[in-house]
C-alpha positions as CSV (number, residue, x, y, z in Angstrom):
1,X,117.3,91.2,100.3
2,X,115.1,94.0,100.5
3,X,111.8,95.3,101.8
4,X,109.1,96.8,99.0
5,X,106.6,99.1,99.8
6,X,104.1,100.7,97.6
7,X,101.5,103.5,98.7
8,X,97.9,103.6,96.7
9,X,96.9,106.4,97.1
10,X,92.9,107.8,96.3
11,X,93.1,111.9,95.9
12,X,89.1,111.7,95.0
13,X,86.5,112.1,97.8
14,X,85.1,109.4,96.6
15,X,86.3,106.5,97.8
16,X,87.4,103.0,95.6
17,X,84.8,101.5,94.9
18,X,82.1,103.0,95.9
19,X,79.4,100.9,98.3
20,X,77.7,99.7,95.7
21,X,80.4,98.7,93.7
22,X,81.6,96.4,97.0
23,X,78.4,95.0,96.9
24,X,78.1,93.7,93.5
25,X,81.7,93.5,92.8
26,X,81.7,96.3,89.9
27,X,83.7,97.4,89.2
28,X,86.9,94.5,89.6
29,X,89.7,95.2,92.8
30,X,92.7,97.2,91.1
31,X,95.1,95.0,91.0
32,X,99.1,95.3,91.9
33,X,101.5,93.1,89.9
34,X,104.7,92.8,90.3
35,X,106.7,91.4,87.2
36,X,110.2,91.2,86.1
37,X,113.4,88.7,86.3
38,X,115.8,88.0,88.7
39,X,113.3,87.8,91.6
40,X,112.2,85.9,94.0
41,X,109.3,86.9,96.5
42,X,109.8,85.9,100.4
43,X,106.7,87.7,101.5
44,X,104.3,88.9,99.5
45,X,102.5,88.1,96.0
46,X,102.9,88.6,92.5
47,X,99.7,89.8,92.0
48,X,97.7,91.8,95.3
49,X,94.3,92.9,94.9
50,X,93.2,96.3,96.2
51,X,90.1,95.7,97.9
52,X,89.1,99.0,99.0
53,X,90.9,102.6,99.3
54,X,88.8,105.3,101.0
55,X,88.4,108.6,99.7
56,X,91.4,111.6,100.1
57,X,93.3,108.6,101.5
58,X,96.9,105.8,101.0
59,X,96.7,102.4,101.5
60,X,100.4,100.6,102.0
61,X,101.3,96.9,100.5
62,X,104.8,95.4,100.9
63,X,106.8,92.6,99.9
64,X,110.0,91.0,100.8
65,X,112.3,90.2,98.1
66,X,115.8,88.4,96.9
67,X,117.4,90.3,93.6
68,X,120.0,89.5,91.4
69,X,122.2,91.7,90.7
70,X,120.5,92.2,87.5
71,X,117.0,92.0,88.0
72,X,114.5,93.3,86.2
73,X,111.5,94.8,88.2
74,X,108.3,96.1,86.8
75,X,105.3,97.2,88.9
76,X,102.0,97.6,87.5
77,X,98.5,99.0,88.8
78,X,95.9,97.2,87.1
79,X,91.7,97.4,87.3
């Protein structure tokens, strides 16, 4: 078993998305996919969307998981 986590991190002042973007949805969350074989998630899904990330700021996700000895993982940030 082990514990996942991943930091997003937004070096821009400007923060993700911006207000109006939240308001009309524009652009799409970033997305976080996780991907591979040999895994099976315990907490956590395959695919997390990243709502909001202020500006000069980290956000943290994590996920539980059960490898095989030869899994594959593959992480992806997606928008």
């Amino acid at each position: 078993l082990y514990q996942l986590e991943i930091w997003v991190e937004n070096k821009n002042y400007i923060p993700f998305p911006i207000a109006m973007g939240s308001r009309n949805s524009q652009p799409a969350p970033a997305i976080l996919v996780l991907d591979g074989s040999g895994i099976e998630l315990l907490k956590g899904d395959k695919r997390t969307p990243i709502k909001a990330v202020k500006g000069n700021s980290k956000v943290k996700f994590s996920w539980v998981l059960k490898l095989e000895k030869t899994a594959d993982l593959n992480i992806s940030l997606t928008s």
